[in-house]
C-alpha positions in Angstrom: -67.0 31.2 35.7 -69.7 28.6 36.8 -72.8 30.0 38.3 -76.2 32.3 37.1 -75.2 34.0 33.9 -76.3 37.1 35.2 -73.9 37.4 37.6 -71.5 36.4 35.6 -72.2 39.3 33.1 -72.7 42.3 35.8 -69.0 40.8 36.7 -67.9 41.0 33.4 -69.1 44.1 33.0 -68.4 45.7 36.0 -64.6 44.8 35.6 -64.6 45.7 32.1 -64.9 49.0 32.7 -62.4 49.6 35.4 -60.1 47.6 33.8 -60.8 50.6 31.0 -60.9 53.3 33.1 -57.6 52.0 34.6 -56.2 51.8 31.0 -57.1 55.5 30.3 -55.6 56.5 33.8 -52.7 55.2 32.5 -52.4 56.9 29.3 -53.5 60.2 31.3 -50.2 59.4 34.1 -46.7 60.1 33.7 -44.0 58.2 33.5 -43.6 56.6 37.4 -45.4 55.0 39.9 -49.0 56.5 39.5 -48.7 54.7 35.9 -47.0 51.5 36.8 -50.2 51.4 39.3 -53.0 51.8 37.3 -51.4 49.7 34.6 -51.1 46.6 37.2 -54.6 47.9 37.9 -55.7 47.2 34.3 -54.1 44.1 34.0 -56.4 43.1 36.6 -59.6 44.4 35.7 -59.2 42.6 32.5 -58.0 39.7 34.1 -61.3 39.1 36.2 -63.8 40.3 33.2 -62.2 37.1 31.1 -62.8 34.9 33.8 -66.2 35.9 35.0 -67.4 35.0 31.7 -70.0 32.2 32.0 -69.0 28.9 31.0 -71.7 28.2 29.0 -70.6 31.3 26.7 -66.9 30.6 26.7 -65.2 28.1 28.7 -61.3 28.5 28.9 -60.2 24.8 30.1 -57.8 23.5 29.4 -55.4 26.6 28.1 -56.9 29.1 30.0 -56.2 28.2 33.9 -52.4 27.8 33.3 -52.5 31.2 31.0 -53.9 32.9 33.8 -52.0 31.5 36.2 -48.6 31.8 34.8 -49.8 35.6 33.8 -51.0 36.7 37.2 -48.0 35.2 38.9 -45.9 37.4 36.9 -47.7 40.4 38.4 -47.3 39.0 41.9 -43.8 38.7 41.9 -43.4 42.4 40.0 -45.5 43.8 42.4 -43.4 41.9 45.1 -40.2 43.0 43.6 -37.9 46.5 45.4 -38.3 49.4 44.0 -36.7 53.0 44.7 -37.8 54.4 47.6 -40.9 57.1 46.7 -41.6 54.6 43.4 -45.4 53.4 44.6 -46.5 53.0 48.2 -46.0 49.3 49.7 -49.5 49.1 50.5 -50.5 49.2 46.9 -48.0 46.3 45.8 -48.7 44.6 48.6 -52.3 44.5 47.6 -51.7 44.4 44.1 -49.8 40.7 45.2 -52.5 39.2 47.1 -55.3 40.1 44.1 -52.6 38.4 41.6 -52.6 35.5 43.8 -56.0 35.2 44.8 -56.2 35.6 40.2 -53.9 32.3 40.4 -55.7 30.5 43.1 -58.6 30.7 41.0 -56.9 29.6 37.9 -55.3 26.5 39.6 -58.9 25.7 41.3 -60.1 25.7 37.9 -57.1 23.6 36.5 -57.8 21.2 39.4 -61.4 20.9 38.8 -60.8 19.9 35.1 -58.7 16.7 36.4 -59.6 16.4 40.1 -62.4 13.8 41.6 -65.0 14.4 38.4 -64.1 10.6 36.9 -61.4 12.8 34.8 -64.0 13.6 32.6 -63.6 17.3 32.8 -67.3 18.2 34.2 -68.3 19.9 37.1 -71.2 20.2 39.2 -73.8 22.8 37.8 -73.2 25.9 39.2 -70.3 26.1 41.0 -67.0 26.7 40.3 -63.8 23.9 40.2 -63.3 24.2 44.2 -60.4 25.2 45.8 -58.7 25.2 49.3 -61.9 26.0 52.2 -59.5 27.3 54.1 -57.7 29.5 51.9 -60.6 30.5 50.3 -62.0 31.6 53.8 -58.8 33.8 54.1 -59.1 35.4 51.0 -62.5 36.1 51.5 -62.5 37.8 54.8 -59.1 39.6 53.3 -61.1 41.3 50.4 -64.3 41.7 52.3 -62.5 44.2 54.9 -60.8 46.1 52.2 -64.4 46.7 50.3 -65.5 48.0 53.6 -62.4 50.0 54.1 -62.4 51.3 50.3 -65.9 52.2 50.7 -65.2 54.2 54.4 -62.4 56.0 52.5 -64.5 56.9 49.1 -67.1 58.9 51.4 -65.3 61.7 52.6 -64.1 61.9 49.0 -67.8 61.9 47.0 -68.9 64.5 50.0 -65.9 66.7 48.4 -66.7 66.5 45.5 -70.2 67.4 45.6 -69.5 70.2 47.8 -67.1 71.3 44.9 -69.6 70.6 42.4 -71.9 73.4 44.3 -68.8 75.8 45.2 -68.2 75.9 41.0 -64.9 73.2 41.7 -64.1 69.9 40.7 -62.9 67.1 42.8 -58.9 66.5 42.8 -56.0 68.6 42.5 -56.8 71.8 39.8 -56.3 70.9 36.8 -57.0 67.1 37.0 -58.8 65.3 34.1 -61.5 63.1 34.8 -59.2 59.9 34.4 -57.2 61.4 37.5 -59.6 62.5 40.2 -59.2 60.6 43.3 -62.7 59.7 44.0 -62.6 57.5 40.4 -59.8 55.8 42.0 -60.9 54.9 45.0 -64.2 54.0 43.1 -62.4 51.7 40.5 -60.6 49.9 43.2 -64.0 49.6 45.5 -65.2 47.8 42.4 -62.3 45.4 41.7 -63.2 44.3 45.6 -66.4 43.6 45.4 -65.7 41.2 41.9 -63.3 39.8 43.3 -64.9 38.9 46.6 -67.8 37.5 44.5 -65.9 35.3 42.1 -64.4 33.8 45.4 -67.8 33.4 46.8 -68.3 31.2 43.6 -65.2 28.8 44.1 
């Protein structure tokens, strides 16, 4: 990622840790959709903490933009693909799809900007990223900036029940939930994939 290093590390760090919390959700889920989700989850945490890494510290061209591309397209079209009624709800996938995507967008923007109008040389201008469609990117943009809203709207009610459980003696989520399974982390963890993913658009 081309831009401050700062914000490239509070990305990398802030999708670090979902993408671990994700993989501990996992571990904590059984067998079926809940843990197909937070594995495709993950994946994508991990994804966008590799490439929010400043360039100056590790730039991926030229193996990494096809590597992430041909990765992330995998997990679009497996998130795209039918599954059993009850297996995952469609608005999950269906999200799951348009971050994979937006994951390969970024990849082939970067792929483009390593052989596009730079005199094939390979450089860039100083703090931005390779480019990209302005269009598209627009789209994608206003696409991830209503679901952080939307995420947000939905993780209220949630941390207000959770501190009135705290004082009533009761945790959030069903009884008997671990900490890697209470709702509000969810909704949390996916609030935060949002908002990195919205910024590392912003950089395009």
């Amino acid at each position: 990622m081309h831009g401050p290093p700062l914000i490239g590390w509070l990305l990398v760090a802030l999708c670090a840790a979902t993408g671990g919390y994700c993989l501990l959700q996992m571990r904590g889920e059984p067998p079926g959709p809940g843990r197909r989700i937070a594995g495709a989850e993950a994946l994508m945490g991990w994804g966008m903490a590799v490439m929010a890494v400043p360039s100056a510290v590790l730039d991926p061209r030229p193996w990494g933009p096809p590597a992430f591309a041909a990765v992330f397209a995998v997990a679009a079209v497996r998130a795209l693909l039918p599954v059993p009624r009850g297996m995952g709800l469609p608005g999950h996938r269906l999200h799951h799809a348009v971050g994979a995507l937006a994951m390969v967008y970024m990849a082939l923007a970067m792929m483009v900007g390593t052989t596009g109008s730079h005199h094939h040389t390979g450089s860039m201008t100083p703090g931005r990223m390779a480019g990209g469609v302005p269009l598209l990117t627009g789209v994608l943009l206003v696409y991830f900036a209503v679901y952080v809203v939307r995420s947000g709207l939905r993780l209220v009610p949630m941390t207000d029940g959770a501190v009135d459980g705290a004082v009533d003696g009761v945790g959030a989520g069903p009884p008997g939930a671990g900490w890697s399974r209470r709702p509000e982390l969810r909704h949390a963890c996916r609030l935060s994939m949002g908002i990195g993913m919205f910024a590392m658009l912003l950089a395009l």
